[in-house]
N, CA, C and O atoms as a Tinker XYZ file with bonds, in Angstrom:
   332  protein
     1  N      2.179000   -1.502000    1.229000    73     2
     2  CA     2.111000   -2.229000    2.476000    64     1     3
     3  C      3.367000   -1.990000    3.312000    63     2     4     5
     4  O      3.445000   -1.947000    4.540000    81     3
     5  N      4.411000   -1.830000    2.328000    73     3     6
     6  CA     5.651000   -1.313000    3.032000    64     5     7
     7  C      5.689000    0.035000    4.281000    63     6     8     9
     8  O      6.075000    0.144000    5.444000    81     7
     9  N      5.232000    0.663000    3.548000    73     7    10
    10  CA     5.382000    2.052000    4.292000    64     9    11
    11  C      4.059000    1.965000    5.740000    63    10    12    13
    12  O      4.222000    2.589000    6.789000    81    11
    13  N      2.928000    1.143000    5.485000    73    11    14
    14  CA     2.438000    1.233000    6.752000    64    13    15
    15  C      3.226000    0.036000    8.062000    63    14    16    17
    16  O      3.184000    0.193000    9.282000    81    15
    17  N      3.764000   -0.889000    7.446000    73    15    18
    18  CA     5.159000   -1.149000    8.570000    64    17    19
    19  C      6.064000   -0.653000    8.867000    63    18    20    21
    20  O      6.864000   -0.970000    9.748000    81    19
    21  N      6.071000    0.606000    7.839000    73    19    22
    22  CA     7.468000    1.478000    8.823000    64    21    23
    23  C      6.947000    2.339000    9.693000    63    22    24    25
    24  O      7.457000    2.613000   10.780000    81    23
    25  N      5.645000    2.919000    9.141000    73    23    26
    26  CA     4.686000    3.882000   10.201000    64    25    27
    27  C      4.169000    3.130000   11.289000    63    26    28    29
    28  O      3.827000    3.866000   12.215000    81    27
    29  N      3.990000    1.892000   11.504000    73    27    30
    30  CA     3.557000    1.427000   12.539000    64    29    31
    31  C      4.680000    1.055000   13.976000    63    30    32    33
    32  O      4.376000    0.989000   15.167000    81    31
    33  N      6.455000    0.798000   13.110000    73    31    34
    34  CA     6.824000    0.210000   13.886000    64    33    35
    35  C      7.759000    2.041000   14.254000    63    34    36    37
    36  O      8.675000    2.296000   15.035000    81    35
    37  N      7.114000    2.800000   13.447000    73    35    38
    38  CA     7.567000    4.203000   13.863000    64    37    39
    39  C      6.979000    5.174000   14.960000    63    38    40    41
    40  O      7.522000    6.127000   15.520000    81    39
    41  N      5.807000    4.692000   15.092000    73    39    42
    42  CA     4.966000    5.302000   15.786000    64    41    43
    43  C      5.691000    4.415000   17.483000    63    42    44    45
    44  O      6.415000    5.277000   17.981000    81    43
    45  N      5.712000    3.416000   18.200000    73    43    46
    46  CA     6.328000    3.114000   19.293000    64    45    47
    47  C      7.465000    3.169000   19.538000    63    46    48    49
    48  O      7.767000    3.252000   20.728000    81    47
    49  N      8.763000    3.138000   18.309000    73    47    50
    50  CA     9.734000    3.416000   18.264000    64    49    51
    51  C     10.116000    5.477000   18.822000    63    50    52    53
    52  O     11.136000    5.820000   19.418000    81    51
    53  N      9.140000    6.305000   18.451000    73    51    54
    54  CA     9.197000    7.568000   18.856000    64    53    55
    55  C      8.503000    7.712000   20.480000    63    54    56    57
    56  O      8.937000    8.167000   21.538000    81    55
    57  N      7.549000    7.243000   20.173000    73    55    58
    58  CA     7.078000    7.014000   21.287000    64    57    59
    59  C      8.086000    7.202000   22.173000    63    58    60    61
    60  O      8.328000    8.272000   22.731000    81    59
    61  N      8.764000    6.045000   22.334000    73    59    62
    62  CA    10.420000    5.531000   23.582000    64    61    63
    63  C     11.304000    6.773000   23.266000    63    62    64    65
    64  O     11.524000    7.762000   23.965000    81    63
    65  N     11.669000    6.511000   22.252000    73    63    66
    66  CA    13.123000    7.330000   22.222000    64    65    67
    67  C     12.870000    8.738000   21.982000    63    66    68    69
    68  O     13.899000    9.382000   22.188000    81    67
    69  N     12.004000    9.378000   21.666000    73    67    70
    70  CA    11.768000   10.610000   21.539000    64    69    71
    71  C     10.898000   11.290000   22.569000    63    70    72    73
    72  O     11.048000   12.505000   22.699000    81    71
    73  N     10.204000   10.802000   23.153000    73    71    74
    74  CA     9.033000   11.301000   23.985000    64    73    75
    75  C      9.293000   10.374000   25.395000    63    74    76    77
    76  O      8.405000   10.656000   26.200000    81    75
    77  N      9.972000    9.640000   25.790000    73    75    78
    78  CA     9.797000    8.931000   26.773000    64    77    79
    79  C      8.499000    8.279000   27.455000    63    78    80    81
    80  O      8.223000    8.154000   28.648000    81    79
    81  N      7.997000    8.013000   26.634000    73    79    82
    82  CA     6.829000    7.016000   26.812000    64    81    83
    83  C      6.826000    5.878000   26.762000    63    82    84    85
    84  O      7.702000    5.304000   26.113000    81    83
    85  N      5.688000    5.066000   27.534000    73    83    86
    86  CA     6.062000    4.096000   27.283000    64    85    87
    87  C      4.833000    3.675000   26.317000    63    86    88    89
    88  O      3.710000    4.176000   26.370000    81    87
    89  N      5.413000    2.285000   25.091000    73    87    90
    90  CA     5.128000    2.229000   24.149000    64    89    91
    91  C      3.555000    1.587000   24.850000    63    90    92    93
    92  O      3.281000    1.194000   25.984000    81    91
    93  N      2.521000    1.735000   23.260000    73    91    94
    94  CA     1.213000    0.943000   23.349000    64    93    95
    95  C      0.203000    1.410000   24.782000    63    94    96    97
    96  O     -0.812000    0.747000   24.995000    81    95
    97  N      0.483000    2.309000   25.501000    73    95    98
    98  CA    -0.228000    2.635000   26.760000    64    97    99
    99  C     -1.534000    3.249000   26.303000    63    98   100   101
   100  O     -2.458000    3.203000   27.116000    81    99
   101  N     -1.785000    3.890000   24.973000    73    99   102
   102  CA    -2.636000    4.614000   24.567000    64   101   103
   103  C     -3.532000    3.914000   23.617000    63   102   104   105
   104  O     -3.055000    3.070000   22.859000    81   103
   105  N     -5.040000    4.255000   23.598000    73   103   106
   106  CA    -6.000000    3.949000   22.517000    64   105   107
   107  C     -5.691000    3.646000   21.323000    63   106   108   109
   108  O     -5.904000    2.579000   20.748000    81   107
   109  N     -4.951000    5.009000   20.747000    73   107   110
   110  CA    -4.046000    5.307000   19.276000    64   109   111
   111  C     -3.194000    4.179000   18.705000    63   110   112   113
   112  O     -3.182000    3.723000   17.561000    81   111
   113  N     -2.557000    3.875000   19.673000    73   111   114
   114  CA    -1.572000    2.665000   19.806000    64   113   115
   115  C     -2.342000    1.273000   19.042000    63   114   116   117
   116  O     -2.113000    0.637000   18.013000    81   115
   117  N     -3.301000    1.192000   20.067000    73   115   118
   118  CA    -3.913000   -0.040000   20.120000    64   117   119
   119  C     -4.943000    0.097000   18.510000    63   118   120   121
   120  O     -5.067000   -0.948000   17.871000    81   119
   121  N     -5.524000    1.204000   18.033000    73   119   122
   122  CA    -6.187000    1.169000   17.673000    64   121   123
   123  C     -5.562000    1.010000   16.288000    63   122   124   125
   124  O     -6.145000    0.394000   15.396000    81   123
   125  N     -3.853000    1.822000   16.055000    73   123   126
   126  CA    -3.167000    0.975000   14.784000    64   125   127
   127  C     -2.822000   -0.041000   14.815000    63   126   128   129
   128  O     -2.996000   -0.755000   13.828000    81   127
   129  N     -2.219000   -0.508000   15.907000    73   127   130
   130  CA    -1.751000   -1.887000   15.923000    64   129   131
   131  C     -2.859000   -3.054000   14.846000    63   130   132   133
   132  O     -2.522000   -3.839000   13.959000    81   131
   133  N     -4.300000   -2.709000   15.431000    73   131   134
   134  CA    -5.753000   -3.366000   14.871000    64   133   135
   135  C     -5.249000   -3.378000   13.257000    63   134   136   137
   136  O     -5.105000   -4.300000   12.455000    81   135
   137  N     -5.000000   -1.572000   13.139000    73   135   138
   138  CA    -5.232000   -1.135000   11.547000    64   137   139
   139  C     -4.304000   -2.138000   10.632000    63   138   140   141
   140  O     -4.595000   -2.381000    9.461000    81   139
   141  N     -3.150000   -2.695000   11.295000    73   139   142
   142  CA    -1.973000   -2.832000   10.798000    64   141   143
   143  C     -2.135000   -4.439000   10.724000    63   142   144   145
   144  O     -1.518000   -4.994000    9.814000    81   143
   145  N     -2.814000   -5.142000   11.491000    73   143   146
   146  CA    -3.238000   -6.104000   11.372000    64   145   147
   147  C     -4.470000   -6.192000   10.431000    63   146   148   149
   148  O     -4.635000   -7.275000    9.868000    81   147
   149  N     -5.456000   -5.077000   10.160000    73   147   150
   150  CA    -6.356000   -5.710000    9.168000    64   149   151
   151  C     -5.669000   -5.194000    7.305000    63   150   152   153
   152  O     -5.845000   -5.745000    6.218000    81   151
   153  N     -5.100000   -4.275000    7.587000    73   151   154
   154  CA    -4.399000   -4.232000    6.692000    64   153   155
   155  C     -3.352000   -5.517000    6.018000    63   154   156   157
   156  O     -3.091000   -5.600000    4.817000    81   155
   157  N     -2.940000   -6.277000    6.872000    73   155   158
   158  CA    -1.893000   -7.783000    6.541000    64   157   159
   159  C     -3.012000   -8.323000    5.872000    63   158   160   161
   160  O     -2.939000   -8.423000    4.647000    81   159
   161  N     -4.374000   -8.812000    6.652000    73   159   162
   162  CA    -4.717000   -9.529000    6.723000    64   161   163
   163  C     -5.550000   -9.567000    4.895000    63   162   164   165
   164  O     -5.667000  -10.442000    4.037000    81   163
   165  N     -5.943000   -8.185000    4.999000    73   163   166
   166  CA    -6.672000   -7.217000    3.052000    64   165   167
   167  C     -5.204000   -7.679000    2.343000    63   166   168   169
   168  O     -5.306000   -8.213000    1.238000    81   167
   169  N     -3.722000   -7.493000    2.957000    73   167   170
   170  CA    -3.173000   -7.690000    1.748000    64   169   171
   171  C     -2.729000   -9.505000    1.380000    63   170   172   173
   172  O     -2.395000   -9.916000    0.268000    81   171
   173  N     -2.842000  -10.289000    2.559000    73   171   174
   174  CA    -3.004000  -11.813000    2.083000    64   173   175
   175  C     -4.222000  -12.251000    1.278000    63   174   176   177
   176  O     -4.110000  -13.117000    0.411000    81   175
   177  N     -5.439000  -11.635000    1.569000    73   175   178
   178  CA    -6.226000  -12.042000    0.613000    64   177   179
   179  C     -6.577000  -11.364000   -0.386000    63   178   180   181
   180  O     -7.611000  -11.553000   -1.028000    81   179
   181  N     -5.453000  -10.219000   -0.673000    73   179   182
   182  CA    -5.672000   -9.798000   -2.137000    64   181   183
   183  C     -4.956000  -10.127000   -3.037000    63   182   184   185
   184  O     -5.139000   -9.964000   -4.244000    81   183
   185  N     -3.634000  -10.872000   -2.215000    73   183   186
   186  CA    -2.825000  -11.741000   -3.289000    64   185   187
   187  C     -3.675000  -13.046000   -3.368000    63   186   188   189
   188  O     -3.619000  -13.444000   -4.532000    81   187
   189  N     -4.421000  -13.855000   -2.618000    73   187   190
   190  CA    -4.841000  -15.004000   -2.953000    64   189   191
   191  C     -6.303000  -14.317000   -3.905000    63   190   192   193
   192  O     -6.873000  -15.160000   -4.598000    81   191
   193  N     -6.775000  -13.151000   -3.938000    73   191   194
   194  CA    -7.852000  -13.222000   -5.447000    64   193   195
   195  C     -7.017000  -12.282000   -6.767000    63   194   196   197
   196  O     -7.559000  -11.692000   -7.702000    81   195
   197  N     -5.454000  -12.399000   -6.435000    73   195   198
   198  CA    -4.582000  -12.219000   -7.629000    64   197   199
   199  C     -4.237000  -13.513000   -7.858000    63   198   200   201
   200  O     -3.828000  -13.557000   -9.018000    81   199
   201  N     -4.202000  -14.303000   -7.491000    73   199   202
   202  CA    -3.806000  -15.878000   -8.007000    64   201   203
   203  C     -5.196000  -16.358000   -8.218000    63   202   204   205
   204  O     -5.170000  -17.547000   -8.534000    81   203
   205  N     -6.180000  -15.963000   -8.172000    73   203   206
   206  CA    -7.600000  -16.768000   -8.900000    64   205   207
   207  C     -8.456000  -17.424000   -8.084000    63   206   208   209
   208  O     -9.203000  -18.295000   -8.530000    81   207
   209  N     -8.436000  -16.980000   -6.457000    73   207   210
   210  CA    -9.199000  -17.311000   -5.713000    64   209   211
   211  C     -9.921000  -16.623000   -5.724000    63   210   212   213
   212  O     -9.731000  -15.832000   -4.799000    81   211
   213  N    -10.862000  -16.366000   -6.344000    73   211   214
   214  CA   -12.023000  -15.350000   -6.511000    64   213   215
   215  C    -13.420000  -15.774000   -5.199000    63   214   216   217
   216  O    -14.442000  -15.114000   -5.012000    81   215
   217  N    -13.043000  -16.918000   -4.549000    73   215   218
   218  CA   -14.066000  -16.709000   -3.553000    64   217   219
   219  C    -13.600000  -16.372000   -2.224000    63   218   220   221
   220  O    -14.146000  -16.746000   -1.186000    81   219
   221  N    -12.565000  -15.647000   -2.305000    73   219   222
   222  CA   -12.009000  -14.992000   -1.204000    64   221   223
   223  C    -12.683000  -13.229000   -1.584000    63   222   224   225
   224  O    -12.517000  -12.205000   -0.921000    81   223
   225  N    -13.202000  -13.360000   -2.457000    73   223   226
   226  CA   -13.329000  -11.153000   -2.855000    64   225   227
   227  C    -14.057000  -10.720000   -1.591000    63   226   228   229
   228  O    -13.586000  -10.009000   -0.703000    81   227
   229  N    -15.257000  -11.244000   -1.638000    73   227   230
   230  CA   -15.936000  -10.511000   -0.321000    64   229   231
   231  C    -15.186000  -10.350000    1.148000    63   230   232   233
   232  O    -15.322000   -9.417000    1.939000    81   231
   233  N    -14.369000  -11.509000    1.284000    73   231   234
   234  CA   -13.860000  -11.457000    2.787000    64   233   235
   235  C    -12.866000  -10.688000    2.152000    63   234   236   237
   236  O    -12.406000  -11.803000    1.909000    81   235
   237  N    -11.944000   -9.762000    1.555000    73   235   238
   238  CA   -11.117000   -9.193000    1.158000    64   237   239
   239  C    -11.754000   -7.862000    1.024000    63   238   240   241
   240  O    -11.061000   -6.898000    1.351000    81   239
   241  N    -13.406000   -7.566000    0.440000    73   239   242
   242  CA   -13.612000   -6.257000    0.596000    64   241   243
   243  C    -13.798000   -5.843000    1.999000    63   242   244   245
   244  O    -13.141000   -4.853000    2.322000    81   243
   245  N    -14.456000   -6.313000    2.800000    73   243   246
   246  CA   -15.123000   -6.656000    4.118000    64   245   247
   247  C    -13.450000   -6.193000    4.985000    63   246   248   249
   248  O    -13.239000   -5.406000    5.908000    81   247
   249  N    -12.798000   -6.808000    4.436000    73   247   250
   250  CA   -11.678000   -6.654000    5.649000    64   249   251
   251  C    -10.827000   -5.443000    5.301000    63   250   252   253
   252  O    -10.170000   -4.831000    6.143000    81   251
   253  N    -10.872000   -5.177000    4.192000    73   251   254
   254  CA   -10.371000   -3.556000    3.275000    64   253   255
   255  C    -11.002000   -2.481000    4.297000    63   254   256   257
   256  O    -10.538000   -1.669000    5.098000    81   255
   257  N    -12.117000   -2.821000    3.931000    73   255   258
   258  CA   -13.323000   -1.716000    4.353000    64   257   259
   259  C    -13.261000   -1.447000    6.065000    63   258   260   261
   260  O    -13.520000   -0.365000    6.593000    81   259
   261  N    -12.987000   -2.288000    6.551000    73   259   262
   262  CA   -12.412000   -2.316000    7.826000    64   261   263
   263  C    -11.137000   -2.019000    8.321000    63   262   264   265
   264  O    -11.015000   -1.772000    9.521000    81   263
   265  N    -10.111000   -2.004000    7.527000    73   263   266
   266  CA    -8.637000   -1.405000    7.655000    64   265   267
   267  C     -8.957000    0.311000    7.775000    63   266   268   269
   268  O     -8.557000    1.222000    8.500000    81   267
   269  N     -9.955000    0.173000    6.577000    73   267   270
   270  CA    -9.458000    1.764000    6.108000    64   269   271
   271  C    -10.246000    2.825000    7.423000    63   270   272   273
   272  O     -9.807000    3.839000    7.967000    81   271
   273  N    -11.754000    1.972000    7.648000    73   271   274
   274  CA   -12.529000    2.910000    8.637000    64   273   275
   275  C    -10.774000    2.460000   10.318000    63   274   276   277
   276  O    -10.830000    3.175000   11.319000    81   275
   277  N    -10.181000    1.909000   10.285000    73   275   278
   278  CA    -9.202000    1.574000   11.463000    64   277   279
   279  C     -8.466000    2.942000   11.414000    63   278   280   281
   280  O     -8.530000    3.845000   12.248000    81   279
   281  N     -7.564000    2.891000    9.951000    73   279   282
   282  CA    -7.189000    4.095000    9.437000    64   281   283
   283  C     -7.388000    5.237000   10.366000    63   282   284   285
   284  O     -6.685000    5.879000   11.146000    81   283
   285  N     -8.739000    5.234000    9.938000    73   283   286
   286  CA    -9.331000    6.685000   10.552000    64   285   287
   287  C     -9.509000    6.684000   11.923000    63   286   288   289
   288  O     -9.389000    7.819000   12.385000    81   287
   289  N     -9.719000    5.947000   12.634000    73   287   290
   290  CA   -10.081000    5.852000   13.660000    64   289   291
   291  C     -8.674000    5.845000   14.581000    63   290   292   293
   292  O     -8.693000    6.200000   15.759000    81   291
   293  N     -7.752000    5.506000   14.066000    73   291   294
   294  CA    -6.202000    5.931000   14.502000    64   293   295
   295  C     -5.759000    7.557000   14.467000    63   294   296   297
   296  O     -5.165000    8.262000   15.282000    81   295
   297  N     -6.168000    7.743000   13.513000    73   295   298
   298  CA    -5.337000    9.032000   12.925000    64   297   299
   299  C     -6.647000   10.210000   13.545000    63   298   300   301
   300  O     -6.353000   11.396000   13.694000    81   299
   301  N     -7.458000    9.914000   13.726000    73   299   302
   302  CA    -8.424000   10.846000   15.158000    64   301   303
   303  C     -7.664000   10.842000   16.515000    63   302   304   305
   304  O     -7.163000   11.764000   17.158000    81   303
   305  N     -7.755000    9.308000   16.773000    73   303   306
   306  CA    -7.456000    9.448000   18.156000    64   305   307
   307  C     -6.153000    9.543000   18.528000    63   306   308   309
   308  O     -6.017000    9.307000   19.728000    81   307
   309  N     -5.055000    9.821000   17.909000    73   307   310
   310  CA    -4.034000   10.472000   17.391000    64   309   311
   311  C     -3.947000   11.645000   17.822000    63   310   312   313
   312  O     -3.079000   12.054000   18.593000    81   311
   313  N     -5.252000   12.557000   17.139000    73   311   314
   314  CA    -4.698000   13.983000   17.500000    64   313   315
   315  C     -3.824000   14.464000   19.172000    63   314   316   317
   316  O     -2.796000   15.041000   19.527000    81   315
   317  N     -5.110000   13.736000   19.839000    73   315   318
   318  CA    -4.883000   13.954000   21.496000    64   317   319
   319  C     -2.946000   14.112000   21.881000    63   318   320   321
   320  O     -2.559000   14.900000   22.744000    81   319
   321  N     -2.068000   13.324000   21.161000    73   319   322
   322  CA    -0.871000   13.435000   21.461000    64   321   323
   323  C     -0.180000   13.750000   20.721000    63   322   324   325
   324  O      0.938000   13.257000   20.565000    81   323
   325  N     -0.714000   14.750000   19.999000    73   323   326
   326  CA     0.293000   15.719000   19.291000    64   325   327
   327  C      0.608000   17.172000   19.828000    63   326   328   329
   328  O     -0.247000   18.013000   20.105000    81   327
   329  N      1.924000   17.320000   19.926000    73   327   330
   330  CA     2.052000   18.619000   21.157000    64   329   331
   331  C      2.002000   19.426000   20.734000    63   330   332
   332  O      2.068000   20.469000   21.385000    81   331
């Protein structure tokens, strides 16, 4: 979980200082920002069905399954601004 907060807060951080852009203007942007939020959200409720809340699993696969298709859907629309 670590490393997709450094990739997330890496991706606007280059953005500015490397490319002179301005941050979040793009799809890509918006569309990790989502990823990075459903990703928090898969890893709070995978610690609460590691402590024995087992009726959290479905909303935990459901929201997995949705990080990961985000994932992808970043790292497509991505390509467009790679020089």
């Amino acid at each position: 979980m670590a490393l997709i907060f450094v990739g997330a807060a890496g991706g606007p951080l280059s953005s500015w200082l490397l490319r002179d852009w301005t941050p979040f203007r793009t799809f890509h942007a918006w569309a990790g920002l989502a990823c990075l939020l459903a990703f928090a959200v898969a890893a709070l409720a995978g610690r609460r069905l590691e402590r024995g809340r087992t009726a959290v699993r479905p909303f935990h696969a459901r929201v997995a399954l949705l990080a990961a298709l985000l994932a992808a859907l970043s790292a497509v629309s991505g390509f467009v601004l790679l020089p």
